[in-house]
C-alpha positions as CSV (number, residue, x, y, z in Angstrom):
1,X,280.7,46.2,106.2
2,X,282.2,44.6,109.2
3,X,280.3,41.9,111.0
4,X,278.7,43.2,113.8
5,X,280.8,41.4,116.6
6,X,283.6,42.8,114.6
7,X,282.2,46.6,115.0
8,X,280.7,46.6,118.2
9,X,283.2,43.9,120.3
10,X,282.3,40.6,120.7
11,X,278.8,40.3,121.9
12,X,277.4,38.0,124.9
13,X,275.9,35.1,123.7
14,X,273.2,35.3,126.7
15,X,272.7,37.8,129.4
16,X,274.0,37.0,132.8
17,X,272.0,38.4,135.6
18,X,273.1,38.1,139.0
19,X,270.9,35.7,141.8
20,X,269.5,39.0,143.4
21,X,268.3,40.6,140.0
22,X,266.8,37.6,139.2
23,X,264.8,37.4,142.2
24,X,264.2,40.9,142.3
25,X,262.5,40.8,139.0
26,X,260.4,37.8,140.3
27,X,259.0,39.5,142.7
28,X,258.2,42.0,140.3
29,X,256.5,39.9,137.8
30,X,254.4,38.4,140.7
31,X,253.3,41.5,142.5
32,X,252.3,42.6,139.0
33,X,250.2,39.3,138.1
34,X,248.6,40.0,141.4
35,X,247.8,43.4,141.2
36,X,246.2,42.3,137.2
37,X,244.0,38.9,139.1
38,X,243.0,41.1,141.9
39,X,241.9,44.4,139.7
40,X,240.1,42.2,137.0
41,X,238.3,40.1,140.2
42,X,237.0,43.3,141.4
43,X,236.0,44.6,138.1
44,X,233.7,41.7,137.8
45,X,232.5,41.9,141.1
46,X,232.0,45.5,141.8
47,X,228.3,45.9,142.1
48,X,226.4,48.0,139.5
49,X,224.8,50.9,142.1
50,X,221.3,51.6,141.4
51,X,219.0,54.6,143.4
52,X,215.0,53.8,143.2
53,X,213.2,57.5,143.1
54,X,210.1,57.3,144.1
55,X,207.1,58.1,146.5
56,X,205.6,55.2,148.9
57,X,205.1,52.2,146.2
58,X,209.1,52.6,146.2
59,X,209.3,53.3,149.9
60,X,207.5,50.4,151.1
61,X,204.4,52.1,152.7
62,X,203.4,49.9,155.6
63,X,205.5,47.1,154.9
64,X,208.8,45.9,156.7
65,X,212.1,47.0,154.8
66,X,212.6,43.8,153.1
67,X,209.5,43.6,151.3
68,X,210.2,47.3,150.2
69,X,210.4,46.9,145.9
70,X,214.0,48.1,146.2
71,X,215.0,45.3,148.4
72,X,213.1,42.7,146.6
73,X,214.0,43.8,143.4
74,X,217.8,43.4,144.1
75,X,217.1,39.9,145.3
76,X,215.4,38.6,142.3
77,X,218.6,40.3,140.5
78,X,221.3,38.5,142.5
79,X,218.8,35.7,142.4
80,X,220.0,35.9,138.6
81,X,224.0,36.5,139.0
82,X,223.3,40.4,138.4
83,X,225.8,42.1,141.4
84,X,223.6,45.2,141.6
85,X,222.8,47.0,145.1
86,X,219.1,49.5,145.0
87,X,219.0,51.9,147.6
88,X,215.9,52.7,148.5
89,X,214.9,56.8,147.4
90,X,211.3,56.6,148.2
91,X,209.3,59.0,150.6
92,X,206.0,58.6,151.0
93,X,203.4,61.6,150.3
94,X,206.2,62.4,147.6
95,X,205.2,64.7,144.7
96,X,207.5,64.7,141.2
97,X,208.5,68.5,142.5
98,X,209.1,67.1,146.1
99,X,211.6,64.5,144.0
100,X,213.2,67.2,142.3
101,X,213.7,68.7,145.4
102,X,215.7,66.3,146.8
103,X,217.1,65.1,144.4
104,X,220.9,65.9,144.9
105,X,220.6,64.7,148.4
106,X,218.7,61.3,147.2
107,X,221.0,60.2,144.6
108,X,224.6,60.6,145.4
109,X,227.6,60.8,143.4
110,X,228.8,57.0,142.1
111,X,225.3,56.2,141.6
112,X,225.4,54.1,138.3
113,X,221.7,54.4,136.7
114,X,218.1,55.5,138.1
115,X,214.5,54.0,138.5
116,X,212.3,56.7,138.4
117,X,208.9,56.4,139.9
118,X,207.3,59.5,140.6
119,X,203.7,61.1,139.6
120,X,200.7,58.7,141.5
121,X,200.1,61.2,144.4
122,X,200.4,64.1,141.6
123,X,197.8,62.3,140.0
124,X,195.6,61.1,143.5
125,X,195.8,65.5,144.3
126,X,194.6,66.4,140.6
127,X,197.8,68.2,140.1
128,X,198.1,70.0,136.3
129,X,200.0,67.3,134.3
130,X,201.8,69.9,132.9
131,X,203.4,70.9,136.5
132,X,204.0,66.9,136.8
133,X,206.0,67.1,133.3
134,X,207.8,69.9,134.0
135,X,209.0,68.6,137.3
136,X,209.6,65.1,136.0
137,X,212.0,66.5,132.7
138,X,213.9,68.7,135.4
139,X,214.8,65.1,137.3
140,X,215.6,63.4,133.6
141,X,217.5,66.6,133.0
142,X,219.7,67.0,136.2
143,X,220.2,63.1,136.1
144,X,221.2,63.0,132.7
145,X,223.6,66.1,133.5
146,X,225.2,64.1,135.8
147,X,226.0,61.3,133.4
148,X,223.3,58.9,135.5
149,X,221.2,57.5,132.9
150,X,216.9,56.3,133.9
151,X,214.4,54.3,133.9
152,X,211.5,55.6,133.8
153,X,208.6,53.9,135.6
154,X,205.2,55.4,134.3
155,X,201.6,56.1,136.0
156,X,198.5,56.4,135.4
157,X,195.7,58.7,136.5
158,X,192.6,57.3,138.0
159,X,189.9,57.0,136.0
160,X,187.6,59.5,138.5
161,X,189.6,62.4,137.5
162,X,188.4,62.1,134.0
163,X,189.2,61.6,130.3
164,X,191.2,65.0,129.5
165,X,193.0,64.7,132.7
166,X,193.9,61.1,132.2
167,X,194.5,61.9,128.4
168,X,196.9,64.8,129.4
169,X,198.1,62.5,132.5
170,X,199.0,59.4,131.0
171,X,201.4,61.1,127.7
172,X,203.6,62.4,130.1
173,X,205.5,59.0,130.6
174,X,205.7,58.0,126.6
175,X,206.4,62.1,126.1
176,X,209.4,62.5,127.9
177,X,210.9,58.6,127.3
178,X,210.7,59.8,123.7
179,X,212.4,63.3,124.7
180,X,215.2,61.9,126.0
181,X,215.9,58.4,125.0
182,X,214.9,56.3,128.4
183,X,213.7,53.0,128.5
184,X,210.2,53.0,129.7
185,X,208.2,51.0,132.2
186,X,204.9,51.7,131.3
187,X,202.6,51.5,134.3
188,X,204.7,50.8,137.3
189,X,200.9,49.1,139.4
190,X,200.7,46.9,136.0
191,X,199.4,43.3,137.5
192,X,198.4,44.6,140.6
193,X,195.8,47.6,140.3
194,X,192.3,46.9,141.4
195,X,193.9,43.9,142.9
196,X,192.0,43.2,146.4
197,X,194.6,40.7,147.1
198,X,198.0,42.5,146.1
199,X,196.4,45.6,147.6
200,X,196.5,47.0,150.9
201,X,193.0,48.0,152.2
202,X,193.0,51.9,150.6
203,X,193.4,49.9,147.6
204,X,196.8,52.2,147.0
205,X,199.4,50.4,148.4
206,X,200.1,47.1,147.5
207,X,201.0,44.2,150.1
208,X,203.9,42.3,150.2
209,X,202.9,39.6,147.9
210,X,201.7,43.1,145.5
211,X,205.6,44.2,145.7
212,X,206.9,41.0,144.4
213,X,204.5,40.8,141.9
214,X,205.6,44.6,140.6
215,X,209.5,43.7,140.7
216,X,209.2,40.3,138.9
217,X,207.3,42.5,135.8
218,X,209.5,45.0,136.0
219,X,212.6,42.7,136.3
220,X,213.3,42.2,132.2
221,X,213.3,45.8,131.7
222,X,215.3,46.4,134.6
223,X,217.8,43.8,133.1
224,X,217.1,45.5,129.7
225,X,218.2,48.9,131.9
226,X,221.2,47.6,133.4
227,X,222.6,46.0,130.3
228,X,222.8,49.4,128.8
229,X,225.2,50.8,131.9
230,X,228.8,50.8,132.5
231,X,230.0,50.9,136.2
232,X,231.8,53.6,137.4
233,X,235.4,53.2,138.5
């Protein structure tokens, strides 16, 4: 066979490219470096987006908004290097069937994981555990739908309503973690019940110094929680 500069002509040794290719491809090459800096920047930057569910402990009864568990909790996260924003989802007086019905409207498309802290005042108006259940599955349910995973932050019944309620009451945080694969906060008043101090004076609604108290405890498995998601784009 015939050399290939024999075949196919003589070929260039090097390709000449006029001055205004040339910078034409710069420009090209830079714009796309930028573009790859600025989208990788904002890929570690973009905040995780987090919706706390709840009834007044997550609302912030009686308290200014910034000592509201959402707002402190996102502190002690940033506090940490965790870019995370928790909007606040609580409504005082809130049943786990007034959550469900709200729940569209409460957590909005984008939304990137769930704390879920419903059940006390099903609990405080002796409502049948298996109501609370139901209600609190259809949440995990429509959530889990959506592609949003939880947290689920448990309760417990007082004591006054007695052991088979409390039996029955108590299960339904354990029951439906196990149902659907959540991570589980146990008790969500854990370090602050009974608590004169960290308690308002019903005893229900813990102060200021209660709600930092309840987000440092809950902050590991919160990390745990947030380690498990993947932003949305």
């Amino acid at each position: 066979m015939r050399p290939a500069a024999t075949r196919y002509g003589r070929l260039p040794s090097r390709i000449q490219l006029s001055p205004r290719i040339w910078a034409a491809m710069l420009l090209v090459f830079a714009s796309l470096g930028s573009f790859l800096m600025n989208s990788a920047t904002h890929a570690q930057t973009k905040p995780l987006k987090l919706v706390a569910l709840g009834d007044s402990l997550t609302a912030g009864y009686n308290l200014p908004g910034s000592a509201a568990f959402p707002t402190v909790l996102e502190k002690l996260l940033r506090d940490k290097g965790i870019s995370v924003e928790v909007a606040n989802a609580g409504v005082s007086g809130d049943t786990s069937q007034g959550g469900l019905e709200r729940l569209d409207w409460s957590v909005p498309d984008g939304t990137d994981g769930v704390i879920l802290e419903l059940g006390a005042n099903d609990a405080l108006r002796g409502v049948d555990p298996a109501l609370t259940e139901t209600s609190l599955d259809a949440i995990v349910t429509r959530l889990k739908a959506r592609g949003i995973p939880v947290l689920l932050a448990g309760m417990y019944a007082p004591r006054s309503n007695g052991p088979d309620y409390v039996a029955r009451f108590d299960a339904i945080y354990r029951k439906l973690a196990e149902k659907h694969g959540l991570i589980l906060y146990p008790f969500f008043l854990d370090g602050i019940a009974g608590d004169r101090v960290l308690n308002q004076p019903d005893m229900l609604h813990p102060t200021a110094e209660g709600v930092r108290v309840i987000a440092q405890r809950i902050l590991p498995t919160v990390e745990r929680f947030l380690a498990s998601l993947r932003p949305r784009s």
